[in-house]
PABATOR-811487 format. One line per 3 residues: for each residue y, x, z of C-alpha. Coordinates in nm, 3 decimals. Each point is the difference from the previous one (the first is absolute). Layout:
residues N
Y,X,Z ~ ...
//
This chain:
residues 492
-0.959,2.009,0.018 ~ 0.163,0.226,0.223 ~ 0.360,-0.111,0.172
0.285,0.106,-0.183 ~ 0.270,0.142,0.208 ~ 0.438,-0.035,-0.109
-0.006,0.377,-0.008 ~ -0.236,-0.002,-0.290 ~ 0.215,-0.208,-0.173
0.078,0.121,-0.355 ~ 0.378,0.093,-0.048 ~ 0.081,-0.088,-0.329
0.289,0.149,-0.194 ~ 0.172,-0.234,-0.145 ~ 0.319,-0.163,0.061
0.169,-0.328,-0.038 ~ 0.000,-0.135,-0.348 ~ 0.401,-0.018,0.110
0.043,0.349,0.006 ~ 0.291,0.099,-0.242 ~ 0.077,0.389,0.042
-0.263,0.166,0.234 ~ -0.107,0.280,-0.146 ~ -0.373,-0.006,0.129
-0.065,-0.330,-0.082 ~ -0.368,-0.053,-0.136 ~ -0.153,-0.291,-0.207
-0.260,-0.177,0.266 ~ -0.357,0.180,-0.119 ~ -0.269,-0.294,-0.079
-0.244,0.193,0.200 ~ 0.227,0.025,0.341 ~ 0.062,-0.371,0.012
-0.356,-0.091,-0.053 ~ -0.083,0.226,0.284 ~ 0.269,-0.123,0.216
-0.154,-0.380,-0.114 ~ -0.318,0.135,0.130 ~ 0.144,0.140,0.300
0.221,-0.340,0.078 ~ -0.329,-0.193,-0.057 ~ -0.186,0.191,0.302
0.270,-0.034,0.224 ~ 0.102,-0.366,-0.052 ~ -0.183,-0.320,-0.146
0.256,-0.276,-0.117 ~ -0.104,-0.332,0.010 ~ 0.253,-0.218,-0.173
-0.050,-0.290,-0.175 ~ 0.156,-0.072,-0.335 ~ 0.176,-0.343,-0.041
-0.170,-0.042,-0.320 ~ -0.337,-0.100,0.219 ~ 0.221,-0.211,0.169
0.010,-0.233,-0.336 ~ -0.351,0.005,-0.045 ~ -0.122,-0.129,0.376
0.268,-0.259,-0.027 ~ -0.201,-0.191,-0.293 ~ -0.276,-0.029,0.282
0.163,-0.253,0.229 ~ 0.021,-0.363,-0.143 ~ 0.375,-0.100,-0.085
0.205,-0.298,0.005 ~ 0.165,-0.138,-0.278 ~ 0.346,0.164,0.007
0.343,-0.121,0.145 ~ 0.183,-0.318,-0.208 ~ 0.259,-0.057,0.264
-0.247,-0.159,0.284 ~ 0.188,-0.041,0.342 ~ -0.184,0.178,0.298
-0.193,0.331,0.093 ~ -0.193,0.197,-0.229 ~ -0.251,0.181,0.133
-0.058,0.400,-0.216 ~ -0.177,0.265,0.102 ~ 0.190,0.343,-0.094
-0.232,0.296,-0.078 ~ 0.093,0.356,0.037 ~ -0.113,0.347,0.001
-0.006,0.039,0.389 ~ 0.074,-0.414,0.123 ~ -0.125,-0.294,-0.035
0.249,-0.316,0.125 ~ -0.034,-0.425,-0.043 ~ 0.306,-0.146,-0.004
0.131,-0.388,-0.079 ~ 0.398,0.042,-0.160 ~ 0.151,-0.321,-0.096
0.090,0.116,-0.348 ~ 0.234,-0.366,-0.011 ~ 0.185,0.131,0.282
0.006,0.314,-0.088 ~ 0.191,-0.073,-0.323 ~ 0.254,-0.217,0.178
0.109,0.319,0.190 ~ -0.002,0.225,-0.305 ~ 0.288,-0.284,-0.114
0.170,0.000,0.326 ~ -0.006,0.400,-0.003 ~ 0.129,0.000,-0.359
0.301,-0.283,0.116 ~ 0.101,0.199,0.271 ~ -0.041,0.360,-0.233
0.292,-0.167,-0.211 ~ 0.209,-0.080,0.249 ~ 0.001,0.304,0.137
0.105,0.153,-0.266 ~ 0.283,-0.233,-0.123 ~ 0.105,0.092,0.346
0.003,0.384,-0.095 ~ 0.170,-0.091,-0.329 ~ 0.274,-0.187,0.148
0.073,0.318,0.255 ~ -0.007,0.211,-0.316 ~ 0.263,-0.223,-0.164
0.221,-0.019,0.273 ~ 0.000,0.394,0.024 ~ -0.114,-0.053,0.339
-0.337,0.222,0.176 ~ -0.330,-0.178,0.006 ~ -0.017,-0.079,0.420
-0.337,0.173,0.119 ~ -0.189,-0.171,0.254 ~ -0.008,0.155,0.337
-0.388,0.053,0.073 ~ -0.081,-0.141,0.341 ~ -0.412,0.088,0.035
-0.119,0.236,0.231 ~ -0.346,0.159,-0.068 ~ -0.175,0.186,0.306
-0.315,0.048,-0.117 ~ -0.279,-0.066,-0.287 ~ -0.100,-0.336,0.022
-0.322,-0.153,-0.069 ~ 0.028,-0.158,-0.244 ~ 0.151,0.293,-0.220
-0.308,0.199,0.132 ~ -0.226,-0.310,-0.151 ~ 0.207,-0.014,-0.320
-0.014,0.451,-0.025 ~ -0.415,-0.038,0.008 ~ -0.037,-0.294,-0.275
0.234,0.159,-0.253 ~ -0.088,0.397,-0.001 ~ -0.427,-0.184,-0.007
0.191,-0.168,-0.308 ~ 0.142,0.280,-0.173 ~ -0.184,0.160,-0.297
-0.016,0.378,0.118 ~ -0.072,0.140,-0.399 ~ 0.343,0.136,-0.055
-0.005,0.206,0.308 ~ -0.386,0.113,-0.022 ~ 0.047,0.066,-0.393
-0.095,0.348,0.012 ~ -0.351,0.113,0.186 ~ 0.090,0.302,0.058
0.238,-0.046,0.231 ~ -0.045,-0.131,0.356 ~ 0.220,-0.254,0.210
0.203,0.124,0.327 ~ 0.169,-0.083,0.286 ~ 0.381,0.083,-0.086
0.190,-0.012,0.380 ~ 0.380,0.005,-0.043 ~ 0.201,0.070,0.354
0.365,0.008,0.138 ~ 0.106,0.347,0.187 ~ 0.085,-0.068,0.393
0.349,-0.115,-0.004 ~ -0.144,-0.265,-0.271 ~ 0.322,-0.214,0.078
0.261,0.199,-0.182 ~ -0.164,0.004,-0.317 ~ -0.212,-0.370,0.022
0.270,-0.227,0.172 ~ -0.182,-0.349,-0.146 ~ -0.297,-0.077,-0.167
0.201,-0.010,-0.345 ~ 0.049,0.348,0.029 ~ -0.354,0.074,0.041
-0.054,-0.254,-0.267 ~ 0.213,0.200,-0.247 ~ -0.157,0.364,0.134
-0.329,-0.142,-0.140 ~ 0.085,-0.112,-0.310 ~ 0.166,0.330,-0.057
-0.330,0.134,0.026 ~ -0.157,-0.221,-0.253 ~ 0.281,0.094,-0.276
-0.013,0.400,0.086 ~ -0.388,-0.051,-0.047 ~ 0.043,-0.142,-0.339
0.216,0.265,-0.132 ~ -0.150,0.316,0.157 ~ -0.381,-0.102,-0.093
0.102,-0.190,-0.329 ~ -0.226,-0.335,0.104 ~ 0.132,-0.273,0.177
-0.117,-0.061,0.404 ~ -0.310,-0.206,0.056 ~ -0.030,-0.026,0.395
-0.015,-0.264,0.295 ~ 0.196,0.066,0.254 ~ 0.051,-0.141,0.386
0.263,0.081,0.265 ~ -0.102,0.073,0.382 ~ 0.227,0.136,0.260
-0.073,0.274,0.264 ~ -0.013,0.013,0.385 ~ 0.344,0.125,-0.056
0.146,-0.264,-0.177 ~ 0.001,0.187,-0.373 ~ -0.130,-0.170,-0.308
-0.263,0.184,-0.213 ~ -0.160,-0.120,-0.322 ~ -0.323,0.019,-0.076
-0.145,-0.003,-0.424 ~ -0.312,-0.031,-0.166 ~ 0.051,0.197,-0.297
-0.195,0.263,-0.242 ~ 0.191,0.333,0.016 ~ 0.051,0.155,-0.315
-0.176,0.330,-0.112 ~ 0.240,0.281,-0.114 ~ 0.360,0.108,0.076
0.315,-0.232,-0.025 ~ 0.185,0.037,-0.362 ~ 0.296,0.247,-0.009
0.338,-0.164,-0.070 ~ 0.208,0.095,-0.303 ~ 0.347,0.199,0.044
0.202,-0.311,0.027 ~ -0.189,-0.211,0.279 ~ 0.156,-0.095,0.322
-0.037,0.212,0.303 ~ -0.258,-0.236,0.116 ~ -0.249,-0.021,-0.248
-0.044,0.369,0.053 ~ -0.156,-0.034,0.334 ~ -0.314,0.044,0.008
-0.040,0.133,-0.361 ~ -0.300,0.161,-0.074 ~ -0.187,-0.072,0.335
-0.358,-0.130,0.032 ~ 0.034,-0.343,0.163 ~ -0.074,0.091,0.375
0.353,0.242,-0.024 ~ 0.177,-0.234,-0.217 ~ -0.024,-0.328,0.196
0.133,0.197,0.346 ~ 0.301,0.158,-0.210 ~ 0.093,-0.311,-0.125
-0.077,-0.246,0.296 ~ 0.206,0.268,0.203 ~ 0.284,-0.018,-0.295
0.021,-0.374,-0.024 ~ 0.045,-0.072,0.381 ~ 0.213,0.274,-0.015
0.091,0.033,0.406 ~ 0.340,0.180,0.048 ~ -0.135,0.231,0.280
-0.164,0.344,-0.154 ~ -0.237,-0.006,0.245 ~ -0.124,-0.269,0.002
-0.027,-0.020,-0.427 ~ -0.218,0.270,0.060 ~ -0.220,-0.114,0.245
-0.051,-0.329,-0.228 ~ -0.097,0.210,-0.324 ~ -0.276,0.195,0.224
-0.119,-0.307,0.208 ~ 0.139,-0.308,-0.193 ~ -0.289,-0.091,-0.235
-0.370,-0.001,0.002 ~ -0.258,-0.066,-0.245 ~ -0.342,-0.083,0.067
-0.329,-0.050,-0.207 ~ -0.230,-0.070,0.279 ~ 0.193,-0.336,0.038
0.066,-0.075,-0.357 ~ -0.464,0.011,-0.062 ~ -0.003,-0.276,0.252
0.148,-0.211,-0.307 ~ -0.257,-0.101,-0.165 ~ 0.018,-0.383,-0.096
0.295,-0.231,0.082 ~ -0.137,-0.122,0.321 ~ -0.014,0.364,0.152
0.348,0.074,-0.118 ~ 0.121,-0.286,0.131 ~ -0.181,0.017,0.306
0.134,0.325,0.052 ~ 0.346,-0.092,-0.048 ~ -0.032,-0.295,0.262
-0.198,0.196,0.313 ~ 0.233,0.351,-0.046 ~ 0.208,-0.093,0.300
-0.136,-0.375,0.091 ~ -0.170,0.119,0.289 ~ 0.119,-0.039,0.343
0.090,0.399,0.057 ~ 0.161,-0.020,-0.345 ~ 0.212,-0.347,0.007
0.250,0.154,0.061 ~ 0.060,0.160,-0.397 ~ 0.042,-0.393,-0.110
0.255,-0.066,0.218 ~ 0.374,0.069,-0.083 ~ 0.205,0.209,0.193
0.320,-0.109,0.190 ~ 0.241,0.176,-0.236 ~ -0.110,-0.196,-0.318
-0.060,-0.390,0.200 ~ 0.348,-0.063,-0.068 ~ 0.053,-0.271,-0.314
0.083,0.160,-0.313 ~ -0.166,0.347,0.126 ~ -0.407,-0.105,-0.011
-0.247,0.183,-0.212 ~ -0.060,-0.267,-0.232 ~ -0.338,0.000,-0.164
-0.259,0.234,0.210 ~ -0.227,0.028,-0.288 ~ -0.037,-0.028,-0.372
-0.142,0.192,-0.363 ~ 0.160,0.151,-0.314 ~ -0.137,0.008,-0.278
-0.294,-0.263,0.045 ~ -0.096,-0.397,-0.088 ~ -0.156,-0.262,0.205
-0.304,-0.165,-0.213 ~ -0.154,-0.317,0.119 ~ -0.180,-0.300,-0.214
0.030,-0.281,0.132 ~ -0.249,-0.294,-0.054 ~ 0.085,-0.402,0.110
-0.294,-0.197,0.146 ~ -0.059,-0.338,0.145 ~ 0.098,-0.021,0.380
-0.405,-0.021,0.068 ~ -0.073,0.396,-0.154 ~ 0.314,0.094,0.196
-0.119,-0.114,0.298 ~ -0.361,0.145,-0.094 ~ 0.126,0.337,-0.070
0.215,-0.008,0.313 ~ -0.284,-0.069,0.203 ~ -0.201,0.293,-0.142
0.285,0.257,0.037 ~ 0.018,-0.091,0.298 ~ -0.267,0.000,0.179
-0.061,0.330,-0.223 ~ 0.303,0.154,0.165 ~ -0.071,-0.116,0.348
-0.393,0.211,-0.052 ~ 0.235,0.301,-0.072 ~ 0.098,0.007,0.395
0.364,0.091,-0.082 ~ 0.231,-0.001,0.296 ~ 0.298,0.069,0.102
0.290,0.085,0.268 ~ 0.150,-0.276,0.212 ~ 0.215,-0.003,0.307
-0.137,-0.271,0.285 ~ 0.142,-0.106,0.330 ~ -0.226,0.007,0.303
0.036,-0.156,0.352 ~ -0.153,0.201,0.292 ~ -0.183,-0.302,0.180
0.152,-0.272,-0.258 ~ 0.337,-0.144,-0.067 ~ 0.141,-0.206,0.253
0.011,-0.352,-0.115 ~ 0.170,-0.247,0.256 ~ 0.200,-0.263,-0.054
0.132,0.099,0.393 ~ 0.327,0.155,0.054 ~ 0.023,0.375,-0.027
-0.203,0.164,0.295 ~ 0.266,0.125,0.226 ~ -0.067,0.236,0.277
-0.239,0.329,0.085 ~ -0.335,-0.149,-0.120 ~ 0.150,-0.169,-0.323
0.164,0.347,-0.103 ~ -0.291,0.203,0.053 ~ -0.245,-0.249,-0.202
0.249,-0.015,-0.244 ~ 0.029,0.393,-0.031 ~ -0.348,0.043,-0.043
-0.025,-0.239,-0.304 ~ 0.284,0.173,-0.172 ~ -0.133,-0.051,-0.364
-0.100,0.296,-0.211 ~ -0.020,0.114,-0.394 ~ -0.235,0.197,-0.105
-0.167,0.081,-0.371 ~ -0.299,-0.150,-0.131 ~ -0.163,0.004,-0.286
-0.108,-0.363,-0.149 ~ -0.194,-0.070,-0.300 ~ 0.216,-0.097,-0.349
-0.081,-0.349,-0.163 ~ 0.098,-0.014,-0.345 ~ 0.051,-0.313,-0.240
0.067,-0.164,0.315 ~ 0.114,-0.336,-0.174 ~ -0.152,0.064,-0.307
0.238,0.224,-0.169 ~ 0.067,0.369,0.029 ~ -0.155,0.297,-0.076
-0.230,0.319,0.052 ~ -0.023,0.336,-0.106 ~ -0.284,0.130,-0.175
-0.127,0.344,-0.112 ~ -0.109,-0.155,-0.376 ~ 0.187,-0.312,-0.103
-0.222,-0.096,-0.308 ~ -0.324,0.086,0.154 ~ 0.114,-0.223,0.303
0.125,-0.304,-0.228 ~ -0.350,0.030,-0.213 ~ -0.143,-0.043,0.337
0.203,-0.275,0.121 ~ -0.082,-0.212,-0.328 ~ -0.381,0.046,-0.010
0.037,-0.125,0.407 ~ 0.243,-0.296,-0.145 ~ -0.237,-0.114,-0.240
-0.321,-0.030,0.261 ~ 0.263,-0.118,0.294 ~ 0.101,-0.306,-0.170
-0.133,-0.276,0.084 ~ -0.205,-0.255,-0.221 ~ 0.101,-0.357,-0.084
-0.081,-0.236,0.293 ~ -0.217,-0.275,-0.136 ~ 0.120,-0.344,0.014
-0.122,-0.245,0.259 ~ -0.282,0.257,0.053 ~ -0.139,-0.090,-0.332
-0.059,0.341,-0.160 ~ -0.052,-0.151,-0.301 ~ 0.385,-0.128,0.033
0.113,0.351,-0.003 ~ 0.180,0.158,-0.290 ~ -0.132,0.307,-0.074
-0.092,0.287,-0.290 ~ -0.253,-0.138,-0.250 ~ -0.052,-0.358,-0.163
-0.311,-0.224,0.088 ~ -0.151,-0.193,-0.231 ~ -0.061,-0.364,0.134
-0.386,0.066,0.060 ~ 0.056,0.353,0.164 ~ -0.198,0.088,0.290
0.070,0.251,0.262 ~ -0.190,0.325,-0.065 ~ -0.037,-0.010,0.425
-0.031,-0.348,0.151 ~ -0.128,-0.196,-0.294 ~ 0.270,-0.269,0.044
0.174,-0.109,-0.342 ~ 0.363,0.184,-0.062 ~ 0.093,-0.348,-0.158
0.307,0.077,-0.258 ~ 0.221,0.245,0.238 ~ 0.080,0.387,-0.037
-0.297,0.232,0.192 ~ -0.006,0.354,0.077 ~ -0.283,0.180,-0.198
-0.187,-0.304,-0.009 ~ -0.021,-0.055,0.361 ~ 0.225,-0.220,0.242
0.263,0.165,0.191 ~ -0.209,-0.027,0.379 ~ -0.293,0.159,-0.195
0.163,0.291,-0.188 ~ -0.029,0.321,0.283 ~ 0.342,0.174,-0.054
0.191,-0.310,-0.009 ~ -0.187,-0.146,0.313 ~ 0.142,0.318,0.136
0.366,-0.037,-0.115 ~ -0.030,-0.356,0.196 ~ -0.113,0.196,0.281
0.291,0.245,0.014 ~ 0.240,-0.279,-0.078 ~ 0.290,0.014,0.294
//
């Protein structure tokens, strides 16, 4: 089949479903959006899973009886669309903290209600954290939910493909984004002007970076919609005309330019040319949960592009931090969750692991080197010509390597996978030939409980030698049965 290029993309004239008094405004034709299906289908190849697989693997894996108030760690595996994690709560414990949470909820607000008796203002805690940059573990926590989320909602339609949405600040960004709560408040702005101009509600991810120059930008993985924003009636508000009757390319720049609003002509204009891009090429990378979230975790990770994680000066102070640097509208995290004896868990942990170590994943770390080696001396400080100039040449150094990543390092974590179910059904078929067999007793085999009754003058179908009245495994003694002589073998 030959390559299909965007400018043989089929324009289709219709609008949104939203649209109230535009005059041109045209029911979708069946036969355009099953060409533009056809067209979407060359270009892009989604590959998400549904959760309802999810329900079926799960029945594969052998569970535990369930939870009657035991004290301890539970070991569960959690199955998603894009992740696969082991984890051991302590369900006891964690119900004693749900109580202490709800003890200190009502306080609280007896608190509040006494304040609102006394006519007096509810005192507001001055916030005291600083945030610099995008930690690690937010990074970890950004790549296990969007492999979580269930992408239907925003993939409904196919034909209409995913983009890149890229939301920036003009140059003197400071006037009109002081702190991250106004950029906070710009965005969701967006979302609400989305809903009413297109007439369906904003299903996206989003992330926030920063430029060389200190500005924040958003980026959003999001479907554009097809057609021109709806036309206000007579009596809207001056803002829900901007934009009106734009495709989405024109509409999104008038109203991302309208919302942050800068007071400077100038420079209003120069963010409604410049202030917005939208790109497809980025958006067709998506196309299961692990590339989406991979994508959202290596735009800017790198070492030339650190910097766009890191917060500038203006916003480290307390009470003026971005907040949250990533998140979704519009979208559910669906896991299943299975509880298993501590052996599987281990099992299972073993497998990913050593599973995720053959996938040669590395990653970025900073390391200290000594020209000639560190001086180690219990010796007072060298003093004099020769001691300075040895101890100028063994200034240490950093410098950025790249080391391998071990997951499930203690047994619990997780990885991120390109089919969730398909992995799982894996992982259970390799659970059910890694475990190992009963040991026998006293290295009697015949001691050894096991899957089928022996009558008391049972032989063994190998050796010969009587099975006296114990269990047997097709007739045979544990040694002399061939797969689980090998389970023994594999045994750790």
């Amino acid at each position: 089949m030959p390559a299909t290029r965007l400018a043989d993309a089929p324009v289709l004239p219709h609008v949104s479903s939203a649209v109230d008094t535009l005059a041109d405004a045209q029911p979708v034709p069946e036969q355009a959006r099953d060409t533009a299906a056809l067209w979407a289908a060359e270009l892009w190849v989604p590959r998400f899973p549904t959760p309802e697989k999810l329900s079926d693997v799960a029945l594969r894996f052998d569970g535990r009886p369930a939870w009657r108030g035991e004290e301890g760690p539970r070991p569960r595996l959690i199955l998603a669309a894009g992740s696969f994690a082991v984890s051991a709560p302590d369900l006891a414990r964690r119900e004693r903290t749900l109580e202490r949470a709800e003890v200190a909820r009502r306080k609280t607000v007896d608190q509040v209600a006494g304040y609102l008796e006394r006519g007096e203002e509810v005192p507001e805690q001055d916030p005291s954290r600083e945030i610099t940059e995008w930690s690690r573990k937010s990074r970890a926590n950004m790549v296990r939910a969007l492999c979580e989320l269930d992408y239907r909602p925003l993939l409904a339609d196919p034909s209409r493909l995913p983009a890149m949405l890229t939301l920036t600040y003009p140059g003197d960004w400071l006037t009109v984004a002081p702190d991250g709560k106004t950029a906070k408040r710009h965005l969701q702005a967006l979302r609400k002007r989305f809903s009413k101009a297109w007439g369906v509600d904003l299903h996206a991810v989003w992330k926030l970076e920063f430029q060389g120059r200190g500005a924040p930008h958003f980026h959003l993985l999001m479907v554009p919609p097809h057609g021109r924003a709806r036309v206000p009636g007579k009596r809207a508000r001056r803002a829900a005309w901007v934009g009106a009757g734009m495709p989405f390319r024109m509409w999104v720049s008038a109203v991302w330019a309208d919302i942050v609003d800068h007071p400077d002509p100038e420079e209003r204009r120069k963010h409604e040319l410049a202030g917005t891009g939208v790109d497809f090429a980025e958006g067709l990378r998506a196309s299961d949960p692990k590339r989406v979230a991979v994508y959202f975790t290596k735009h800017g990770s790198f070492a030339s592009k650190e910097y766009q994680n890191r917060v500038p000066e203006e916003w480290q102070a307390p009470g003026k931090g971005p907040g949250r640097f990533w998140g979704y509208w519009g979208l559910q995290r669906v896991t299943v969750g299975v509880e298993v004896t501590p052996e599987q868990a281990a099992w299972a942990a073993r497998i990913v692991r050593r599973w995720a170590r053959a996938q040669g994943t590395t990653r970025e770390v900073i390391v200290t080197r000594t020209r000639g080696g560190a001086i180690r001396s219990e010796m007072a400080p060298v003093e004099g010509l020769a001691g300075v100039q040895t101890i100028e040449c063994r200034k240490p150094s950093r410098r950025t390597v790249r080391r391998r990543v071990r997951r499930l390092k203690n047994g619990r974590g997780f990885v991120s996978v390109n089919d969730g179910p398909a992995f799982a059904e894996q992982l259970a078929r390799a659970l059910d030939l890694a475990q190992p067999a009963p040991i026998p007793i006293d290295g009697d085999p015949c001691d050894s409980p096991g899957r089928d009754q022996a009558g008391p003058e049972s032989t063994c179908s190998a050796c010969g030698s009587p099975l006296a009245a114990s269990v047997a495994v097709d007739g045979r003694h544990f040694g002399c049965h061939p797969e689980v002589a090998a389970r023994w073998a594999r045994k750790p």
